[in-house]
C-alpha positions, 0 to 999 in steps of 0.5 A: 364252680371253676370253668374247666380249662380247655385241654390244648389239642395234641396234634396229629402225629407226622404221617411218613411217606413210604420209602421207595425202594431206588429202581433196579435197572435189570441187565439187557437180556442177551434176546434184545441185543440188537441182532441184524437178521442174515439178510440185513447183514448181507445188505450192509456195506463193508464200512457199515459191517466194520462198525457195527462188529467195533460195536459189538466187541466194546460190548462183548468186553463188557460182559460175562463169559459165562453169559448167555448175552457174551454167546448171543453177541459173539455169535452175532460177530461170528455171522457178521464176519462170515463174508470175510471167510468166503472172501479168504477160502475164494482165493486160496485154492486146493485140488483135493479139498471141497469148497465146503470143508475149506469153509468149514475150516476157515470158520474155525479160523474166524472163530479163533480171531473172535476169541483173541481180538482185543479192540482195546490194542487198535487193530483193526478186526480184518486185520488181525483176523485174515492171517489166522483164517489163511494160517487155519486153512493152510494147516488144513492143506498141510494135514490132508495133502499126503501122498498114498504111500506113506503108511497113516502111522508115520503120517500122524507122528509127521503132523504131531512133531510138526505142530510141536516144532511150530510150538517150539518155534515160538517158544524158543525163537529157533527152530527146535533141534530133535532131542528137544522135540523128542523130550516136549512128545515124550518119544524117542529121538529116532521116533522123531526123526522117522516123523521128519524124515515122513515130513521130507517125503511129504514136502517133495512128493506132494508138493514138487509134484506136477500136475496137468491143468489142462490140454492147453496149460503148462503142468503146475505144482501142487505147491503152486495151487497149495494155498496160493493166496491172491495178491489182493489179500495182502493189499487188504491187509495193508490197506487196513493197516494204513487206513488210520494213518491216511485219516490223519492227513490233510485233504491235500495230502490224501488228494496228492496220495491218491492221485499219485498211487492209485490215478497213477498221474504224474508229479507234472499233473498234479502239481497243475492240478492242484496249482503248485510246482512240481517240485513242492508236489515232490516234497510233500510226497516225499514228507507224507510217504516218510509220516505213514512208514513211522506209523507204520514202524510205530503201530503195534504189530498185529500178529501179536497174540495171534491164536494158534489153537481152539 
């Protein structure tokens, strides 16, 4: 009788891990974007304001414009910013317009400069979006300030020729002659001319007109009150614009600049001040005022692309 072969054992097939599916990292919904609240925003510093809006506009670039997250952060920018309207609508003053409606409309304004911002040329925000709020208001002042007796009609066909001859303007680089006006509005040479000649009365009635400021005031024209901006809103343009500029200078050279242009200290004192003669103060005022003018000429010109319509 044979002894049975013992059977080799088979062994057990190779269990297989589950395969993990990779983690699917889900977008940040717009909700959890971080948002200062009205009263963290007001608390905040300009410097702080500024970066954290650079902030926000690299992520608003980065998004759907469809998004629900684009309109969170893009109203986030807007409220941000909104201190910037109250700045500017402080220092252009009109007789007629409330306070509230110039608000209104430099809201618009700021609203325009977020849509057309592009971080990526290197313009600062502030400095791109000031003259779009001072313009926004300023056609508010042109659109309302009229005088009684120019019928609602020819006032209208006024404000329409105007905005066409602005449009052309950019277009052609030229003032637009009245055929062309006429041809672009779909009306009749003396149509627009009748517009023009509206626009005449309007300049000289409502602007050249005095008005009495008071008992103990010289009587001022309207066109002295109409938009009137504050020497300050220009400084805060150009101290945007040569902000960059100063970064690349050395201490010394900042320290001559601000004691030169804003300690108003002679070339004497600050050459005692910092221990060289006058003369090399001179030279090196000279060499760094002639740095910042070519950066300046060099830097893209920021009312380039400037929105003109919502």
């Amino acid at each position: 009788m044979s002894t049975p072969t013992p059977s080799t054992p088979v062994p057990a097939p190779a269990v297989t891990a589950p395969v993990t599916a990779p983690a699917v990292t889900a977008p940040v919904p717009a909700e959890e974007l971080p948002r200062p609240t009205p009263q963290q925003m007001r608390a905040m510093g300009k410097t702080e304001a500024r970066e954290l809006s650079d902030a926000l506009f690299a992520r608003l670039a980065e998004l759907d414009r469809e998004s629900h997250a684009y309109s969170y952060v893009r109203g986030t920018i807007i409220e941000l910013n909104m201190p910037l309207v109250r700045f500017v609508a402080g220092r252009l003053r009109h007789h007629t317009a409330e306070t509230e409606d110039i608000l209104q409309v430099g809201t618009i304004g700021l609203i325009k400069a977020v849509d057309g911002y592009d971080h990526h040329r290197g313009v600062e925000f502030l400095t791109y979006a000031i003259p779009t709020i001072v313009g926004e208001i300023k056609r508010f002042f042109r659109d309302t300030s009229w005088p009684l007796r120019v019928p609602r009609s020819q006032q209208e066909l006024y404000l329409q020729v105007a905005r066409a001859s602005d449009r052309l303007e950019q277009q052609l680089g030229r003032l637009p002659a009245p055929d062309e006006l006429a041809e672009d509005l779909h009306l009749t040479r003396d149509e627009v001319l009748s517009g023009l000649e509206a626009g005449r009365v309007y300049r000289a009635d409502s602007l050249d007109a005095l008005h009495d400021d008071g008992p103990d005031e010289a009587g001022s024209s309207l066109l002295d009150r109409l938009g009137a901006c504050d020497h300050n809103l220009e400084l805060v343009e150009f101290r945007e614009a040569v902000r960059p500029l100063l970064t690349s200078l050395t201490p010394r050279d900042r320290q001559i600049l601000l004691l030169r242009f804003w300690g108003h200290h002679t070339q004497t004192e600050i050459a005692e001040r910092i221990g060289v003669s006058q003369m090399h103060v001179s030279r090196l005022l000279a060499s760094v005022l002639a740095r910042l003018r070519q950066g300046l000429e060099d830097a893209p010109n920021n009312r380039d692309g400037e929105p003109a319509a919502v």
